[in-house]
Structures are given as structure tokens and as C-alpha cells.
N, C-alpha and C positions, 0 to 999 in steps of 0.2 A: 717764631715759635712761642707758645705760651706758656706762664708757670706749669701746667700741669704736664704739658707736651717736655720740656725739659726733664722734667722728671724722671716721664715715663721711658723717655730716650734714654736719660743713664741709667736707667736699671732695668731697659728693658720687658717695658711692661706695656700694657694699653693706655693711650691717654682714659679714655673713657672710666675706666677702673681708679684711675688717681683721684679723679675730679672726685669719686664716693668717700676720698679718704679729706675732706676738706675740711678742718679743724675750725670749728663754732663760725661759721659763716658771718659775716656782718660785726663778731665783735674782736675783731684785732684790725690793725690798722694796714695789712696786707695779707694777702692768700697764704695759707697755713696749712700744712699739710702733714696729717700726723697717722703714721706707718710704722706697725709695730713699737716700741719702745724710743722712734725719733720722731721729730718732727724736722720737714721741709720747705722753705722758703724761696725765691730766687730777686734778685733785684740787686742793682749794686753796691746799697750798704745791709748792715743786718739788719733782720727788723728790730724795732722798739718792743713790742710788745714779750713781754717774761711771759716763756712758756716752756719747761724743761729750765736745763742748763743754760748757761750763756753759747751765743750761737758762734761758731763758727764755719769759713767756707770748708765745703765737702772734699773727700782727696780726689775725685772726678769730675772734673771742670771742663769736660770736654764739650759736650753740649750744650751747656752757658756759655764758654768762653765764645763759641760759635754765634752766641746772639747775643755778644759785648754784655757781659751778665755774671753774675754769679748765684752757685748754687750754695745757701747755707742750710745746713743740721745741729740741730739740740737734740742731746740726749735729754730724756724722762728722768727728770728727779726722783 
């Protein structure tokens, strides 16, 4: 499953609708996903790149944990 597919699974949304929320394309060093007032990540450390708060994993780990993964969110400074 892909970052965006993980997503969309934990919250129940469309992949297709996440991938429009994909946060400056090309300039962070992984897929960024910024939704309302957070931003979303998946991989299994957090990312490097300062966007929002410091990141931590999400309290729904179910569909990352399912693809040896983790989902993290930054709140909006």
C-alpha cells in the first residue's frame, strides 16, 4: 500500500483525494501530506524535513503497522 493509500485507509477517505493534498512536491525529502491544520508522512523513521511541529507517530497505526510502517503527523505551527 502506498503513502497515500495508508492514509486514505486511516481516515477513511479516497486515495485519489489525498494524493491533491501533497505538500510542495519535489521539495522535501519524502511525501508530505498536508490536511487541514496537519501534516502526514509514512515511513519508518520521521521525516527530516521541519514542516509544522516536530513529528510524531499518529495514535492509528493500524494500516501502517499492516505495511511494516509507520504513520507520522505535525501539527501547524
Amino acid at each position: 500500500m502506498s503513502t497515500p493509500g495508508i492514509i486514505a485507509a486511516t481516515f477513511g477517505w479516497d486515495q485519489s483525494e489525498v494524493k491533491d493534498y501533497r505538500y510542495q512536491d519535489t521539495r522535501t525529502s519524502q511525501a508530505i501530506y498536508a490536511v487541514g491544520d496537519r501534516y502526514f508522512a509514512v515511513g519508518k523513521r520521521a521525516p527530516k524535513d521541519v514542516v509544522g511541529g516536530p513529528w510524531r507517530p499518529h495514535a492509528d497505526q493500524v494500516f501502517a503497522q499492516r505495511e511494516n510502517t509507520i504513520l507520522w503527523v505535525s501539527e501547524a505551527s
